[in-house]
N, C-alpha and C positions, 0 to 999 in steps of 0.2 A: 276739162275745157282748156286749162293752159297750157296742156301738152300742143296743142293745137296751133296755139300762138309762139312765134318766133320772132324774135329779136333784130330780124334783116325786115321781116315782113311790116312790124311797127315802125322801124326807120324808113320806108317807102314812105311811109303813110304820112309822116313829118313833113313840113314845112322845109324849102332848101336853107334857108338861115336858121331853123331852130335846130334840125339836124346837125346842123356846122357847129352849133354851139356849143349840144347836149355831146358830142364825139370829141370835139377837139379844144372848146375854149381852154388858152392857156396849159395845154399840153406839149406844145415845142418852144423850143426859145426862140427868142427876139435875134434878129443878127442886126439890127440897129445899134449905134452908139451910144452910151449915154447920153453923150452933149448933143447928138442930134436931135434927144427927145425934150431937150427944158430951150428955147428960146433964148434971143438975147436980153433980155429982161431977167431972168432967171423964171419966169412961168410955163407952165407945160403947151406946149402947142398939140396941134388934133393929134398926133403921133403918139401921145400919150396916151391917150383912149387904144389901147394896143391889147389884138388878140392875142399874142404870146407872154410865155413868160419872160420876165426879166434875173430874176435871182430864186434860189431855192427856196425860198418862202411862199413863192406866188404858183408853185408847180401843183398840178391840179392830174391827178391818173386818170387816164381815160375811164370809163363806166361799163365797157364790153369786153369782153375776155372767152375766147372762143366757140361764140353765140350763147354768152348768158351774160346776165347783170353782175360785174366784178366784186361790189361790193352793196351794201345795203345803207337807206336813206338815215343812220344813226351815226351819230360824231362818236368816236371812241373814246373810250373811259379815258386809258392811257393819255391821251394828247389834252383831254381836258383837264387832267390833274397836273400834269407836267409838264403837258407840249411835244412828249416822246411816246412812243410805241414802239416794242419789241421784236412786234411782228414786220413792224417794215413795210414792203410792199406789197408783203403777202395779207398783209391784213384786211380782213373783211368787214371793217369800217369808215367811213370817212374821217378823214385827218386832216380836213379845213373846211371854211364855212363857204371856201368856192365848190369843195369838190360834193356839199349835199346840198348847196342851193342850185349846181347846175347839173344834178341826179337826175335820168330821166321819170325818175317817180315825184320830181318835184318843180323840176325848168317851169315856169310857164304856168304852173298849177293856180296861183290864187294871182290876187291884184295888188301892183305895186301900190304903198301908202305914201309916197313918195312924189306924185306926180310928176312931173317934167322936172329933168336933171342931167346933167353932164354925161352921166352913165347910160343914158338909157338905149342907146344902141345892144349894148350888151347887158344891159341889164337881166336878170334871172326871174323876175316877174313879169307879169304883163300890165299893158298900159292901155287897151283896149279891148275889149269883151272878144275883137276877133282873136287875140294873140292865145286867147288861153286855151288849153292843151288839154284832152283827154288821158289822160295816164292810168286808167282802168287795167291796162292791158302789160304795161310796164307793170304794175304790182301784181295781177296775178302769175305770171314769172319768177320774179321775184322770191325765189326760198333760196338756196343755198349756192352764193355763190363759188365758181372754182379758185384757184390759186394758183393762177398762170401770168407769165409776165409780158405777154404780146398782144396786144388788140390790131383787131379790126379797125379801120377807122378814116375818116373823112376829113384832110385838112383842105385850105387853099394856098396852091398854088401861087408863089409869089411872083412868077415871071407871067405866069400867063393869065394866073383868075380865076383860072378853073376849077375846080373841085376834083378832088383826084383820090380815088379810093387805094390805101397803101396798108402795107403790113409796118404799123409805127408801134416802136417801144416807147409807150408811155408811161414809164418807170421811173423814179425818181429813183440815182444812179445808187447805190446801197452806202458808198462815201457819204451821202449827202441827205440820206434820209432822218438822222437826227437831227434837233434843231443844234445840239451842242457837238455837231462833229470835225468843227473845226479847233476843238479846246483839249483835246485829248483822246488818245482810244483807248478802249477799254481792255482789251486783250491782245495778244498778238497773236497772228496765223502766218503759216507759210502764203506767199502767194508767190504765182507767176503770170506775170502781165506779156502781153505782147505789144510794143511799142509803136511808134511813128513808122512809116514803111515797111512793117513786116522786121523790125528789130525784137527780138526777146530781150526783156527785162525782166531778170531771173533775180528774183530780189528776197534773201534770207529773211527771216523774223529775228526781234531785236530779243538778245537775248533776255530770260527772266530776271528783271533785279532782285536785288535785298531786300532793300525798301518796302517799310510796309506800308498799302493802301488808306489813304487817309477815308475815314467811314462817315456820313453825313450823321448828325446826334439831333433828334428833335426836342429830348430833353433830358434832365438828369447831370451830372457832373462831370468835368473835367479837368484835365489839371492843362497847365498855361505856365511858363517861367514857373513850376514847382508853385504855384497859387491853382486853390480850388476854385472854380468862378463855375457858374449855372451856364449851361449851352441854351444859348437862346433858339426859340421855334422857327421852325420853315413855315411862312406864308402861305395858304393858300392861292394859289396864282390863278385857279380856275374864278376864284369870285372877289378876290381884292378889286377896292376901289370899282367895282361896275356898277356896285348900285348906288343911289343916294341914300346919303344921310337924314336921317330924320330924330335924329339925338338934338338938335339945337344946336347952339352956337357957345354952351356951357361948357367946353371940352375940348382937347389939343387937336386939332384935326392934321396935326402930324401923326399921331399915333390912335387913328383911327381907320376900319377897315373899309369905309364906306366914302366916297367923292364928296367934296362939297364945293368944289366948283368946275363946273361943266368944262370948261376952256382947258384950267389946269393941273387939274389932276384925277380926270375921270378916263377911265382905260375900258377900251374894248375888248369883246370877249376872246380868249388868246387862239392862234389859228388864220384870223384875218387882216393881218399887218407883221412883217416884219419890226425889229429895232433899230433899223436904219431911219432915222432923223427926216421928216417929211421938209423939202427944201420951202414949202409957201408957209408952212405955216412957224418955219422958224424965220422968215423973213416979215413975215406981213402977222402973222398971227392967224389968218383963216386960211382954209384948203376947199377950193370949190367942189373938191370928189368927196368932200364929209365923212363919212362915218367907210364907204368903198375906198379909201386909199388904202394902199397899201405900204403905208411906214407910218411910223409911231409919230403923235401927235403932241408929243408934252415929254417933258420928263418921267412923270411916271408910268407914261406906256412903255416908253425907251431902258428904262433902267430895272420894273418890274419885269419885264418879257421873259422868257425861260434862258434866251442867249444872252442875256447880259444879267442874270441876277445872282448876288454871289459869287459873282467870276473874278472882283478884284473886292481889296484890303478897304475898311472903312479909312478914312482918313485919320482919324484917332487911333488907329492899331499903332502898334501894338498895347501901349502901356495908359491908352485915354480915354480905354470902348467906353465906362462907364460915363463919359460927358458926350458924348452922342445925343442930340436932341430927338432923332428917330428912335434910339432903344432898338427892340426886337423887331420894330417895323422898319428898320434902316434895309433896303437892297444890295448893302455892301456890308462883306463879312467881318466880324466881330474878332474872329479867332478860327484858327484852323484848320478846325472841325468842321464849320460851316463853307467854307469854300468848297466850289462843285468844280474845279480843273482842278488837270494833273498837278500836284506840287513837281516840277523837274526837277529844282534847285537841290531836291535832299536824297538829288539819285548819284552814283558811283560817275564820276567825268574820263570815264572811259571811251574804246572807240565807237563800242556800241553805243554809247549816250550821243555822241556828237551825228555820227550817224541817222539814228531813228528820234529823239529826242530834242537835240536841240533849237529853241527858233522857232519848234513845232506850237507852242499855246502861248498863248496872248499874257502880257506881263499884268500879275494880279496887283502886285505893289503901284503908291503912286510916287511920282514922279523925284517927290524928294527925300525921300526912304531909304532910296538905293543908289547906287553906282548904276547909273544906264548902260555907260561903256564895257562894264564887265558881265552885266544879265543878261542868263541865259533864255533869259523870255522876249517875244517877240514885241516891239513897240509899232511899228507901223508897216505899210503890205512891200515895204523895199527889204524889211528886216524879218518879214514873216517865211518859213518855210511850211508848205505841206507836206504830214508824213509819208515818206514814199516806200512804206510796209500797206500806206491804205490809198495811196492816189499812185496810178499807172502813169507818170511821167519820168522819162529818158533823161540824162544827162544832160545833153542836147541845148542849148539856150533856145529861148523863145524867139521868132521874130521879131513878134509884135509888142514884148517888153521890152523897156528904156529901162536902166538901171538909173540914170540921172536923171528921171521925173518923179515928183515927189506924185505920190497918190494916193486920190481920197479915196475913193471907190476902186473894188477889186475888179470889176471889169473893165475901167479906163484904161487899169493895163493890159487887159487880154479879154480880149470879147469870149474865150474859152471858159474864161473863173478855174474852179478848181477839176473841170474838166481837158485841161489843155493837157496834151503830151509831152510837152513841153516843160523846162527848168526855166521857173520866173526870177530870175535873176541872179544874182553872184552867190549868195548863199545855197541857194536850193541847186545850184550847178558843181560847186566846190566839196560840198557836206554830203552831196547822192552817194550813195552805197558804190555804185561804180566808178566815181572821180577821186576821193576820201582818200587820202595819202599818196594817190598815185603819182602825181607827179613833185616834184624836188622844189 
């Protein structure tokens, strides 16, 4: 019976707005500005309610892949224990709680509990008995999907409105499929990029250091300044703080696995919000999109998340872990063991370092630990470089980058992000493989 049914034949059959939804919501990006999208107030106006994506976090793979279901209506193991997946794009899971709530085995399927809300245009349930969706035919389909990286598919049309059927890559670009792929790579490969106008950028792999990989330790001993100290545990990030407390009020609820207060410091499940700082609710304290924004709400969504947990020095490092009031529940590393980037700092300051390495990960240390002026780790997006062994940008300066604007967000400088062909600024244009000592 399901050989019978096809995947073009059931998208007839859809509604022209749920078709639009279940194909494209949140598959291409936004070319809106950031500040276009938050008002002079600092609150979101209607623009906010926006079918595209904005940043890598909110990228949603289309659902069809050369007339079959891409992937199936189950969150992967991998992204729920880590936030990462191996497989990538190839994987035959879903990797956010947009990309199985807007599955067509599920769009539309039951009723929202939710009633009337900001979201409800786009909303992935329905809100009236007519909205809801047959999906019989979707699931009987439904067995194994292929592992291809181009769909079919249905966006609109920004000039005209139309609906326009096109062959779109809805791929999340392989740079950017980790959550942590801006902190470090993991290996080198040879690549060769093809650049801005038909330029080759024929760009070597950094050579193999000495250096040995620092290994994450969940338990058992280590040594530190020649002192043995216990390596404390990795958190569960899949179920920290989501549920409540039901222990009482007898107990440190710093160093407790469970929320005990809604506002500020109960985290949602990881998948559906970036770590980027929600602009209403660190102003006012509420966010009218609730539990559907997509940026962290509190500190310890922002600093549990998989992109920032780990990534820098507790404040008492090195010689104070033990008066830490979080203990093993602290989101900032202990010792460094536990740190999840690259250490650079204890690689060879060769030309290959300066090269592919430097500038490239975000500085673990705080602020007054070290010499800012002489670390080779990135502090903010004028001093940050992309490595350019894993991002296909040119020599080339950007247009649309100012080197003399400070910037909070990485798309104010470049509506490209870590996609542009483009060198973002004095660093990432001086230190490219092809610039690097060349001139006097």
């Amino acid at each position: 019976m399901s050989q019978d049914i096809t995947v073009e034949a059931l998208l007839k059959q859809e509604k022209d707005e749920h078709r639009k939804n279940i194909c494209a919501y949140r598959t291409v990006k936004c070319l809106m500005k950031h500040e276009d999208r938050i008002d002079g107030s600092g609150q979101a106006n209607s623009q906010t309610l926006c079918f595209f994506y904005h940043s890598p976090s909110e990228v949603r793979r289309g659902p069809f892949l050369e007339g079959k279901i891409r992937y199936t209506d189950e969150i992967c193991e991998q992204i729920m224990e880590s936030g990462e997946c191996s497989e990538g794009n190839e994987c035959t899971y879903c990797h956010s709680d947009l990309e199985l709530e807007y599955h067509p085995t599920q769009y539309k399927s039951k009723m929202c509990d939710r009633g009337s809300h900001p979201l409800q245009d786009y909303c992935p349930h329905a809100h009236t008995e007519g909205e809801l969706r047959d999906v019989s035919g979707y699931i009987a389909i439904m067995d194994k999907p292929v592992k291809v990286m181009r769909n079919h598919e249905f966006f609109e049309d920004a000039d005209s409105g139309n609906m326009t059927p096109t062959d779109v890559v809805t791929e999340l670009p392989r740079n950017l499929q980790s959550k942590n792929s801006c902190k470090g790579i993991k290996k080198s490969v040879s690549m060769n990029y093809s650049g801005p106008d038909g330029m080759d950028v024929d760009i070597q792999s950094p050579k193999k250091k000495n250096n040995k990989k620092r290994k994450r330790q969940n338990k058992g001993k280590t040594q530190q300044d020649g002192k043995s100290i216990e390596a404390i545990c990795f958190l569960d990030l899949k179920t920290f703080k989501v549920k409540q407390c039901t222990a009482g009020s007898n107990h440190n609820p710093k160093k407790c696995l469970n929320y005990h207060d809604y506002k500020r410091d109960r985290r949602r499940a990881i998948g559906s919000y970036s770590s980027e700082t929600c602009i209403h609710t660190s102003k006012s304290g509420e966010c009218q999109f609730g539990d559907s924004c997509v940026r962290s709400h509190n500190r310890v969504e922002e600093f549990y998340h998989p992109e920032k947990y780990k990534v820098k020095f507790c404040s008492t490092y090195p010689n104070d872990t033990e008066s830490c009031e979080y203990g093993q529940f602290c989101s900032f590393a202990h010792h460094t063991d536990e740190i999840t980037i690259d250490m650079i700092d204890d690689m060879d300051r060769d030309d290959d370092f300066y090269m592919f390495h430097f500038k490239t990960v975000w500085c673990p240390y705080t602020e007054k630990k070290h010499a800012r002026d002489e670390c080779v780790y990135a502090h903010n997006w004028q001093d940050f470089r992309r490595k350019p062994q894993k991002f296909p940008y040119s020599q080339e300066q950007c247009p649309q980058w100012h080197s003399r604007t400070f910037i909070q967000v990485y798309g104010d400088g470049c509506q490209n992000e870590f996609l542009c062909p483009f060198s973002h600024g004095w660093k990432e244009q001086e230190y490219h493989p092809k610039n690097y000592k060349l001139n006097a």
